[in-house]
C-alpha positions as CSV (number, residue, x, y, z in Angstrom):
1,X,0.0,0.0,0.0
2,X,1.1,3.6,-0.8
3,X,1.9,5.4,2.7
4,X,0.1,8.4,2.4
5,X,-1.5,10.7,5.3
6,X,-5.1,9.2,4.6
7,X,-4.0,5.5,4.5
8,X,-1.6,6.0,7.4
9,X,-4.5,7.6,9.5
10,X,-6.7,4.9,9.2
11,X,-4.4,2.5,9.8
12,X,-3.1,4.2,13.3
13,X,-7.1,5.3,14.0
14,X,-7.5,0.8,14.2
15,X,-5.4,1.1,17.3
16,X,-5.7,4.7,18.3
17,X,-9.7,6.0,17.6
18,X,-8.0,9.4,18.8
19,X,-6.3,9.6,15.4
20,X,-8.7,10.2,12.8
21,X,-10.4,13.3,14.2
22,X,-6.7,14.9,14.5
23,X,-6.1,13.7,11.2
24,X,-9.8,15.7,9.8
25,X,-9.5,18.6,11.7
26,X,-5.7,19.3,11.1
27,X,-5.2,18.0,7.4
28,X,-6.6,21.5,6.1
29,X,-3.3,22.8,7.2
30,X,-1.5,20.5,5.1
31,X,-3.3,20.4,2.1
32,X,-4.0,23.7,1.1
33,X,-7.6,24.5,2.3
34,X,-10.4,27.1,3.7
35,X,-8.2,26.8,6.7
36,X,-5.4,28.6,4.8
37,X,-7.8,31.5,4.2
38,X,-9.1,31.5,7.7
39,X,-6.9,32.1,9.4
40,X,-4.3,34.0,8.0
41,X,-7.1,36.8,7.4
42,X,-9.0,38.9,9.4
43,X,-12.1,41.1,8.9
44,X,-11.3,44.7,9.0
45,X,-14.4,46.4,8.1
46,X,-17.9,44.7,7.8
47,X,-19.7,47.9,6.1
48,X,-16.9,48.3,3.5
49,X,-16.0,44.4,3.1
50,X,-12.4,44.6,3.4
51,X,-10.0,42.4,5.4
52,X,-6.1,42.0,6.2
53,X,-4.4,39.0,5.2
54,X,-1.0,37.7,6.5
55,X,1.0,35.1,5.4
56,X,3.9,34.6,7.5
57,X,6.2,32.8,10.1
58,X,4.3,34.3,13.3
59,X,0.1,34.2,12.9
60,X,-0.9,37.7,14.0
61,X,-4.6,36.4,14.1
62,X,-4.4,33.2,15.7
63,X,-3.5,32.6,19.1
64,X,-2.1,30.0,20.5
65,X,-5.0,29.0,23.0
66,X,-7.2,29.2,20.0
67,X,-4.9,26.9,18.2
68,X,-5.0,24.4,20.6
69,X,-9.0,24.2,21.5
70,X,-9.5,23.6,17.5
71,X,-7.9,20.3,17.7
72,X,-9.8,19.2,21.6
């Protein structure tokens, strides 16, 4: 069998059930997703529909904490 993330997941989620929600709800970063968008923007102004985006080592809109509770 080809080892890829999706194959690998199930097979570890057989032992470990734990596995395959981290593997759903973290896979967006990965493979490039809405999660990309998400959070590396920010609304700025609802009236005039504009919003920041940053792209970078250190997430200015994201904290850590929130981080964290997305994959509990």
């Amino acid at each position: 069998k080809k080892m890829s993330d999706f194959y690998l997941s199930n097979r570890l989620s057989e032992e470990y059930p734990w596995i395959r929600d981290v593997y759903e709800e973290t896979s967006g970063f990965i493979h490039l997703s809405y999660k990309h968008i998400g959070t590396s923007s920010q609304l700025i102004n609802e009236d005039e529909r504009t919003v920041a985006f940053s792209i970078s080592k250190i997430d200015r809109f994201v904290t850590e904490d929130e981080m964290m509770s997305s994959i509990k």
